[in-house]
C-alpha positions in Angstrom: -75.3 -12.8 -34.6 -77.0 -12.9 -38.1 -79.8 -15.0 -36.5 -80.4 -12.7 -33.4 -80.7 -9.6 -35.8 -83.2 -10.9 -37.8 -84.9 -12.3 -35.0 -85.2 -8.6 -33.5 -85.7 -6.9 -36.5 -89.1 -9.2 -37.0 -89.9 -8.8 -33.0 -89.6 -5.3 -33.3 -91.9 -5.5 -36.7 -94.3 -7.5 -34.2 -94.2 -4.8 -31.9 -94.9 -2.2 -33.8 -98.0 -3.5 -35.6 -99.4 -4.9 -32.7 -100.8 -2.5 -30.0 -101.0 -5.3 -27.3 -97.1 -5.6 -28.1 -96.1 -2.2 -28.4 -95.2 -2.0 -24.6 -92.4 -4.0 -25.6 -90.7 -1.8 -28.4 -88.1 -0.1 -25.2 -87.3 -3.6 -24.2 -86.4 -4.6 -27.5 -84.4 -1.2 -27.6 -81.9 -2.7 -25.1 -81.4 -5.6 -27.2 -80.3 -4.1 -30.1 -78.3 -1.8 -28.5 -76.7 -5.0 -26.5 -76.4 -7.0 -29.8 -74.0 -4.4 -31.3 -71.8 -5.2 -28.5 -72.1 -8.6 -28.3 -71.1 -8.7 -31.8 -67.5 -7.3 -30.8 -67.5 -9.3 -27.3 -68.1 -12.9 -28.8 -65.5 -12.7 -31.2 -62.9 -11.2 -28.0 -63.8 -14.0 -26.0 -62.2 -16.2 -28.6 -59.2 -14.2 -28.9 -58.8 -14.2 -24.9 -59.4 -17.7 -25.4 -56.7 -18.5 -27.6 -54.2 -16.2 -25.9 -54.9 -17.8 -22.9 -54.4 -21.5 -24.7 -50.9 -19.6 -26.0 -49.9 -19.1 -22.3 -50.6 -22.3 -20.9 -49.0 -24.0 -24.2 -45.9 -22.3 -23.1 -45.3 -24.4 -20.1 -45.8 -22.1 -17.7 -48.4 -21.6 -15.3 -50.7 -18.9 -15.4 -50.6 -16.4 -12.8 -53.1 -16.8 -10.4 -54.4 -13.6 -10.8 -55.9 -14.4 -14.8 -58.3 -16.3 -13.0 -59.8 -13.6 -11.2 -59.7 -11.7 -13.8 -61.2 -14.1 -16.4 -63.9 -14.9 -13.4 -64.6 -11.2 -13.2 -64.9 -10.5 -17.1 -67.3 -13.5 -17.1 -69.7 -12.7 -14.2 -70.1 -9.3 -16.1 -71.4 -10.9 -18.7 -73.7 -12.8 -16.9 -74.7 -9.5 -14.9 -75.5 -7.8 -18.6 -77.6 -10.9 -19.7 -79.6 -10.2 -16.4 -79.9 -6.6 -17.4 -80.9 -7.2 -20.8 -83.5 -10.1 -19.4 -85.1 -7.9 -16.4 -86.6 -4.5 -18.3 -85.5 -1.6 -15.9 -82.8 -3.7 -14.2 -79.5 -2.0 -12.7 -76.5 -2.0 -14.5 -75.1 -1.4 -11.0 -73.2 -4.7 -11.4 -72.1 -5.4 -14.6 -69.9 -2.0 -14.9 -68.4 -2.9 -11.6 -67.4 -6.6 -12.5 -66.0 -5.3 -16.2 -64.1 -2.9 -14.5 -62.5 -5.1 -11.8 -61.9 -7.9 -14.4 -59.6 -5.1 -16.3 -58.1 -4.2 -12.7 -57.3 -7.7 -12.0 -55.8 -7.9 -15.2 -53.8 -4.7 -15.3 -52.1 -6.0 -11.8 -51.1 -9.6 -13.6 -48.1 -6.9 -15.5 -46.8 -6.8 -12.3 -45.8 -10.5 -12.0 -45.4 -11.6 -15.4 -44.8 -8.6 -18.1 -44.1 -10.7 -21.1 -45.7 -11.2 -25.3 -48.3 -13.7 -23.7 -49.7 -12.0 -20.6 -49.6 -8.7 -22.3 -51.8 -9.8 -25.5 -53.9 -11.5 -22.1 -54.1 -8.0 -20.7 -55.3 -5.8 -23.8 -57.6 -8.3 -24.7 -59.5 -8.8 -21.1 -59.3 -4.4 -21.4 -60.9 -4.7 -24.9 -63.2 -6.7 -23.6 -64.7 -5.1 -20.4 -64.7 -1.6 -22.4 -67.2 -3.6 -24.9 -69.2 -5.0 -21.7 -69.6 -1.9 -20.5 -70.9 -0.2 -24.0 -73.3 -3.0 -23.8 -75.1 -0.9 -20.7 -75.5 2.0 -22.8 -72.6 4.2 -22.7 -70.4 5.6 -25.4 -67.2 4.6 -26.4 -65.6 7.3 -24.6 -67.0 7.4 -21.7 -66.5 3.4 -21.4 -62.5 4.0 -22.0 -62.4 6.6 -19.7 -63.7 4.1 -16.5 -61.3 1.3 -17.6 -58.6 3.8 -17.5 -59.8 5.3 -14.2 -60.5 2.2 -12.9 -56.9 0.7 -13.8 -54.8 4.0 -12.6 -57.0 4.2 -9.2 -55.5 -0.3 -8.7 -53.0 -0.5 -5.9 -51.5 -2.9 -7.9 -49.9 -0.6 -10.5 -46.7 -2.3 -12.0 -44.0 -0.6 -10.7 -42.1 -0.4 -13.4 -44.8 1.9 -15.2 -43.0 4.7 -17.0 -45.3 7.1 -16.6 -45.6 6.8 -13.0 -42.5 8.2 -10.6 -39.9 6.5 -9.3 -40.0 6.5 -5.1 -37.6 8.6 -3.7 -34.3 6.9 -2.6 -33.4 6.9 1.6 -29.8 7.8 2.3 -28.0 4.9 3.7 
């Protein structure tokens, strides 16, 4: 991450001295607003990493659900490494794909609700919420689709305390 600063810092010094380069100064602008993100996603990656090795170490299987989830999370980066490569691209998919990765994830409570696919969980949420900061939104505004985007899942766990129990038919 060290490396890509510096290498942006002097591209951007390049582009500013150089009025054939210049054009490139708002391009550059999405990288260094990407690379603050990347910073925190690189490192989550690792921790889903490892909680995932915890889960599977526990003998186990994972629920088929983490893969969806896990292939979600990672096609969103993909779709923000085509955003930050194509100036004036869409981020028309990589919210989507953060989101659903944190949707998929949120619905794995309902199978399994334990230490290892709840660490799973926070971490895939952590992650899409820094994925989708890295299109240009604020914190805020970020957490507030992940939680809109996980309370609007069919999937809700239905032992969620905060949402009612369903009314009991008379036998």
């Amino acid at each position: 991450m060290d490396e890509l600063r510096e290498s942006l810092e002097a591209a951007r010094d390049t582009a500013r001295l150089s009025p054939v380069r210049r054009q490139s100064l708002g391009r550059l602008g999405y990288y260094e607003l990407a690379t603050d993100h990347l910073d925190l996603i690189v490192p989550g990656a690792r921790v889903l990493a490892r909680a995932a090795l915890r889960l599977l170490r526990g003998g186990e299987p994972a629920p088929k659900q983490l893969s969806g989830a896990v292939r979600s999370l990672s096609q969103a980066v993909g779709a923000l490494a085509e955003y930050l490569e194509e100036p004036g691209r869409s981020t028309v998919d990589t919210r989507p794909l953060a989101l659903e990765a944190a949707r998929d994830a949120t619905a794995l409570l309902e199978e399994r609700n334990d230490l290892a696919i709840s660490a799973l969980v926070a971490q895939i949420h952590s992650t899409s919420v820094d994925i989708v900061r890295g299109t240009g939104i604020d914190y805020q505004e970020a957490l507030a689709a992940l939680e809109e985007s996980v309370a609007s899942s069919p999937q809700e766990p239905a032992d969620d305390p905060r949402r009612p129990a369903p009314p009991q038919e008379d036998q």
